[in-house]
C-alpha positions in Angstrom: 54.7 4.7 -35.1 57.5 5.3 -37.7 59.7 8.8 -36.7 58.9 11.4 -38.5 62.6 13.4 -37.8 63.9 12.3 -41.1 60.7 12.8 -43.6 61.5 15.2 -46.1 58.8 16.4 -48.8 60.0 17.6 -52.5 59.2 21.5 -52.2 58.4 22.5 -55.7 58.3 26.4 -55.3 62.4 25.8 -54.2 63.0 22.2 -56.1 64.6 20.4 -53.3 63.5 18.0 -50.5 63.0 19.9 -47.3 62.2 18.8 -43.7 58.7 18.3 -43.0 57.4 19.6 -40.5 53.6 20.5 -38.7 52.0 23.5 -37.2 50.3 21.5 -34.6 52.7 21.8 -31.3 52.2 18.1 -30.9 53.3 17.0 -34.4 50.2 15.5 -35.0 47.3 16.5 -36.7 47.9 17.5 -40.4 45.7 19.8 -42.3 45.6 19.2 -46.4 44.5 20.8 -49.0 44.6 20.4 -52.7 42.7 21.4 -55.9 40.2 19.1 -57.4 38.8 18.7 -60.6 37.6 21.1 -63.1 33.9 18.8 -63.6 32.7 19.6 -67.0 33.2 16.3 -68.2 34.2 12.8 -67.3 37.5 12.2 -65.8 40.8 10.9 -68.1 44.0 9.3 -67.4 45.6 12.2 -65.9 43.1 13.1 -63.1 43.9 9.0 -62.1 47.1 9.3 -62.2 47.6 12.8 -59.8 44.4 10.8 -57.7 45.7 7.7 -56.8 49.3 9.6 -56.6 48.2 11.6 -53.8 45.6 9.2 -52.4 49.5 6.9 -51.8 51.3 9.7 -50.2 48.1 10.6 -47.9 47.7 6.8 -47.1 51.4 6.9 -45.7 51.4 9.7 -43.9 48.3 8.7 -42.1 49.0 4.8 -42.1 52.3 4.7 -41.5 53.8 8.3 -40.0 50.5 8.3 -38.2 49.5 11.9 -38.4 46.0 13.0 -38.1 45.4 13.8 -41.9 42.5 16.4 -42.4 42.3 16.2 -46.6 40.2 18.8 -48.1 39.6 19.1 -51.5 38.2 21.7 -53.8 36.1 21.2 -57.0 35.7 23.8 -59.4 32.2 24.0 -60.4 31.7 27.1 -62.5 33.8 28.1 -65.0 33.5 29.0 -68.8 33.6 24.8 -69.7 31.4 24.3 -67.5 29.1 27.4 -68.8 29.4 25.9 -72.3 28.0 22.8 -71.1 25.4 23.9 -69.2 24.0 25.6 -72.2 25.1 22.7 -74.8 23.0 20.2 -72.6 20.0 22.8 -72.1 19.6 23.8 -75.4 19.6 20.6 -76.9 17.4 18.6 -74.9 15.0 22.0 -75.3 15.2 21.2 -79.1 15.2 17.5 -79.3 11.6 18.1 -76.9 10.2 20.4 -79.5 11.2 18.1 -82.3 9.7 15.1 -80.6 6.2 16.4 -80.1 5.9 17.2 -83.7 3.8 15.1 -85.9 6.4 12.9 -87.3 7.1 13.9 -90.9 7.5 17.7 -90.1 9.6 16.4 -86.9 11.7 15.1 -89.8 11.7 18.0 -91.7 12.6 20.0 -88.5 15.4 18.2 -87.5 17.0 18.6 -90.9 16.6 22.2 -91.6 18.4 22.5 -88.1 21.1 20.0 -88.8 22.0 21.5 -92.0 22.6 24.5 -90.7 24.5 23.5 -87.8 26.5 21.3 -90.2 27.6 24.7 -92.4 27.9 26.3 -89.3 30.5 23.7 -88.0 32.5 23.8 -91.4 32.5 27.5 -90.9 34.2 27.6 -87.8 36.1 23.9 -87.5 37.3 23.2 -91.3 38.4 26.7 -92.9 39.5 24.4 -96.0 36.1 23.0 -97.1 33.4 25.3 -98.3 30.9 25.8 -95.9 28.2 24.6 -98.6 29.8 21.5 -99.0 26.3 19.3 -98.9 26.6 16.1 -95.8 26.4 13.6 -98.7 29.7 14.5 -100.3 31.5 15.7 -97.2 33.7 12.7 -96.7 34.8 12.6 -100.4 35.8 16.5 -100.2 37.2 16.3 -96.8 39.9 13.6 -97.5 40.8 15.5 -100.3 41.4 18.9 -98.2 42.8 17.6 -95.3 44.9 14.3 -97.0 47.9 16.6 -94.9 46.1 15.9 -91.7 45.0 12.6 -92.0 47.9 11.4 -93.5 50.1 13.8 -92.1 52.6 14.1 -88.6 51.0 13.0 -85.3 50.8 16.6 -83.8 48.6 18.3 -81.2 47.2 20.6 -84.4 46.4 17.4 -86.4 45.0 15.5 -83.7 42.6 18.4 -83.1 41.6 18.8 -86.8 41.1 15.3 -86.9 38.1 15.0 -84.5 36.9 18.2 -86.1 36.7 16.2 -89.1 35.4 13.0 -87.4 32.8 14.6 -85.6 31.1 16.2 -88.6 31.6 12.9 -90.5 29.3 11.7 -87.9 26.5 14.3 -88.1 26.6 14.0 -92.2 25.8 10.2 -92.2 23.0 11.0 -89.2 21.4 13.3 -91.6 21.9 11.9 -94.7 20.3 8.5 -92.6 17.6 10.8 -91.5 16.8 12.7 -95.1 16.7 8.6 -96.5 14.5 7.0 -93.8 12.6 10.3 -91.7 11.5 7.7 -89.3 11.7 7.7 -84.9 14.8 5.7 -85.2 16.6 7.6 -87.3 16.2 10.8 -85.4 16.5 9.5 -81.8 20.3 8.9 -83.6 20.5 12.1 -85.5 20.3 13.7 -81.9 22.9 11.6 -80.7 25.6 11.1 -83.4 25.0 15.0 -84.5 25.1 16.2 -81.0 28.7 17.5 -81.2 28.0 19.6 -84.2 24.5 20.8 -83.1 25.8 22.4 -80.3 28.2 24.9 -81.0 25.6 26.1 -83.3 22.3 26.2 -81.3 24.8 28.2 -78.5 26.0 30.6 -81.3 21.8 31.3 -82.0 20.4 31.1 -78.5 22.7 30.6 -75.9 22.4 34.8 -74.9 18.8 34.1 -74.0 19.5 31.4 -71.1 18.1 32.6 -68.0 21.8 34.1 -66.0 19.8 33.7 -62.7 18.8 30.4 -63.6 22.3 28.5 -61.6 20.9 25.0 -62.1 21.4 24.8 -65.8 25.0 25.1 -65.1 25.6 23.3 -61.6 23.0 20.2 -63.2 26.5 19.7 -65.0 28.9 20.3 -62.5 26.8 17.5 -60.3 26.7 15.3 -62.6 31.0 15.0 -63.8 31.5 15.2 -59.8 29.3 12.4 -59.5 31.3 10.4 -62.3 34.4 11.5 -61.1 34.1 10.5 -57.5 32.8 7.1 -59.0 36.0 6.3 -61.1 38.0 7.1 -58.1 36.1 4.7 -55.9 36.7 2.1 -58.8 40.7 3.0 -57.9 39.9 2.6 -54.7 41.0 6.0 -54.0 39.8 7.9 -50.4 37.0 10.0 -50.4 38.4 13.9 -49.1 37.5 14.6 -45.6 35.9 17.7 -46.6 34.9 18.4 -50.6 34.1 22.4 -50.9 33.1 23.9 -54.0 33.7 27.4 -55.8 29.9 28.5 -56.0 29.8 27.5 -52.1 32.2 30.2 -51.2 31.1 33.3 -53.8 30.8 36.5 -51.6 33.6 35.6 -49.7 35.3 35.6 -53.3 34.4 38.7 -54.1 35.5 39.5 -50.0 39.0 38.3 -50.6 39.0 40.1 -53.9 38.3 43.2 -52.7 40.8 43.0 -50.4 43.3 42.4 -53.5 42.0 45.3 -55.3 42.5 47.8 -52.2 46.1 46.7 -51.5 46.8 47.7 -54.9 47.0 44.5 -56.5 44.3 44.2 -59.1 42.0 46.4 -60.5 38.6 46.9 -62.4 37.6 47.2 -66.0 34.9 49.3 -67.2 32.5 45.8 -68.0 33.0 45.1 -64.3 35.7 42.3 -64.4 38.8 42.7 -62.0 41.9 41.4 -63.5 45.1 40.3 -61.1 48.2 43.5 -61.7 51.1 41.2 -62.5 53.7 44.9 -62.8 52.1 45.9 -59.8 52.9 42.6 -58.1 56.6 42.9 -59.2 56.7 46.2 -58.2 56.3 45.1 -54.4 59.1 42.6 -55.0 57.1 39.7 -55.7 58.1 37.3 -58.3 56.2 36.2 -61.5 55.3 33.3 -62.1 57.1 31.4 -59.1 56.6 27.9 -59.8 57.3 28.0 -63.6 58.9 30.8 -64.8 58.9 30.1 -68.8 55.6 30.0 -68.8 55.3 34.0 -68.4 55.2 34.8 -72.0 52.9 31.0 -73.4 50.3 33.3 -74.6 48.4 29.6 -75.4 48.5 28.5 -71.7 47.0 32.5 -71.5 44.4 31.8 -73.2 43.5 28.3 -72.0 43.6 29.6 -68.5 41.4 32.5 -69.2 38.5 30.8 -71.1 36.7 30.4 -74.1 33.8 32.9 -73.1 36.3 35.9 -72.2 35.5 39.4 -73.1 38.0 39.9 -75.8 36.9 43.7 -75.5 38.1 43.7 -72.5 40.9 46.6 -71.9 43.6 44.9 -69.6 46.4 46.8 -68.5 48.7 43.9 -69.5 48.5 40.9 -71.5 50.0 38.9 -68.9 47.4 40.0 -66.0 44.6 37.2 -65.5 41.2 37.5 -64.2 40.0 37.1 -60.7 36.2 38.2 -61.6 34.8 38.1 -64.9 31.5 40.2 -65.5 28.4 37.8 -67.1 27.3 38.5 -70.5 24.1 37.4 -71.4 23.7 33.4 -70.8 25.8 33.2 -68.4 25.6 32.7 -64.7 26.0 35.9 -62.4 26.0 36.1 -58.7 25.9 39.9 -56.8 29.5 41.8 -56.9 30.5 45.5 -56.4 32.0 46.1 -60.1 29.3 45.9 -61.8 25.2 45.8 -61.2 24.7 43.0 -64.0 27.2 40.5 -61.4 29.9 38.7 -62.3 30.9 35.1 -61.6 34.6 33.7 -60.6 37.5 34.2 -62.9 
């Protein structure tokens, strides 16, 4: 068994190596825990990279330091990506049934009154510069000509985003215009898959308020799923399973417990919809500083906004814009779960 007197441990809150040490009086046993993955879609490169990056260090410490590793990891299984799914995925496959068990020429017809309007729709709200009448057959003629500055233009985050805005709608124009040429089974078992990007954003925007909030499974049918996927790519990096895998809509009511507890300490505080935002002055006030681990990002109002979701109340009066949200209240389509702040329920923040 190597000596573990000299193993020091990069401590990011201070920036240095430190001396690691246990809690257990024998210096064995080792309790872990890190944060998992967010599972609204597949994994990428850079949940591999912080996998197989702690799945090295655990290995070491267990292998070769010999301590009694106990790893538990958390997965995220509700939040507002998640939500969107849930109702992308639901929606869809509600429409592509109804379509399906039409006769098939008004199947056909179906489909392309739908897709049209989930094609303006998209133009709408993802490419500003072309008219949202702009018909799917001359969309790739009039969208080179708009946005020549983007396809031609600098490689930057901006561009790259307007460019799968502008690929993805390419895709759903030559599915219809396919579809409106040849209405036949083929045609539209494809228009439901290359068009499926633009249909959803639409068919949420017209139905996704009438999803049934106390119906969970919609939502955690996703979570399930990327979880599955995900643990599968790390097996495939031969990557160790967690001794213990727990999950955010295991551990609700002691959320809104530990919450609670935030709020009567003085700490965070209610809004009149029945969300509970975090009091970063109030925080301060005590002493305490904000943010610890990276202080620039106080004031990235994009990081903000990423962190608090797509589906936020924007009505929402917070006391500051820099406060976050520990309990949002549900709106209608959206999952809610039992909390004092409100009797429609919330869900985690």
């Amino acid at each position: 068994m190597a000596s573990t007197s000299s193993l020091r441990i990069l401590d990011s809150l201070v920036k240095e190596k430190t001396l690691f040490s246990t809690a257990d009086p024998e210096g064995k046993a080792v309790t872990w825990y890190t944060c998992g993955p967010t599972v609204y879609n597949d994994a990428h490169l850079g949940h591999a990279r912080n996998a197989v990056s702690l799945d090295v260090l655990r290995r070491i410490m267990r292998d070769y330091f010999r301590f009694n590793v106990r790893f538990v990891m958390n997965v995220t299984d509700i939040d507002d990506k998640i939500i969107l799914q849930g109702r992308y995925q639901y929606l869809r496959t509600k429409l592509q049934k109804e379509i399906e068990s039409m006769e098939k020429s008004k199947a056909a017809t179906k489909a392309i009154s739908v897709g049209r309007e989930a094609f303006k729709h998209y133009l709408l709200n993802r490419l500003p510069l072309l008219s949202s009448e702009t018909a799917p057959e001359a969309y790739l003629a009039e969208a080179r000509s708009a946005y020549i500055h983007v396809t031609e233009g600098a490689q930057t985050d901006e561009n790259a985003k307007l460019k799968m805005h502008i690929n993805t709608c390419q895709s759903a124009a030559e599915a219809l215009v396919a579809l409106e040429k040849e209405p036949n089974e083929t045609h539209l078992s494809d228009f439901f898959h290359q068009a499926k990007d633009v249909l959803h954003p639409y068919l949420d925007h017209r139905d996704g308020s009438t999803i049934d909030s106390q119906d969970h499974s919609i939502f955690l049918a996703v979570a399930r799923k990327y979880e599955k996927r995900y643990f599968d790519d790390m097996h495939a990096l031969n990557v160790l399973d967690p001794d213990v895998t727990t999950r955010a809509t295991e551990f609700i009511p002691q959320m809104v417990e530990f919450i609670e507890r935030i709020v009567a300490k003085g700490l965070a505080y209610a809004t009149a919809d029945g969300s509970v935002y975090f009091d970063i002055a109030a925080f301060e006030a005590k002493g305490h500083p904000y943010p610890r681990l990276e202080p620039g990002s106080r004031n990235n109002s994009a990081l903000r906004a990423d962190g608090e979701g797509t589906l936020t109340n924007k009505s929402t009066v917070k006391r500051n814009d820099v406060d976050f949200a520990l309990w949002k209240a549900s709106r209608p389509g959206e999952p809610t779960w039992p909390s004092p702040w409100s009797k429609a329920g919330g869900r985690p923040g």
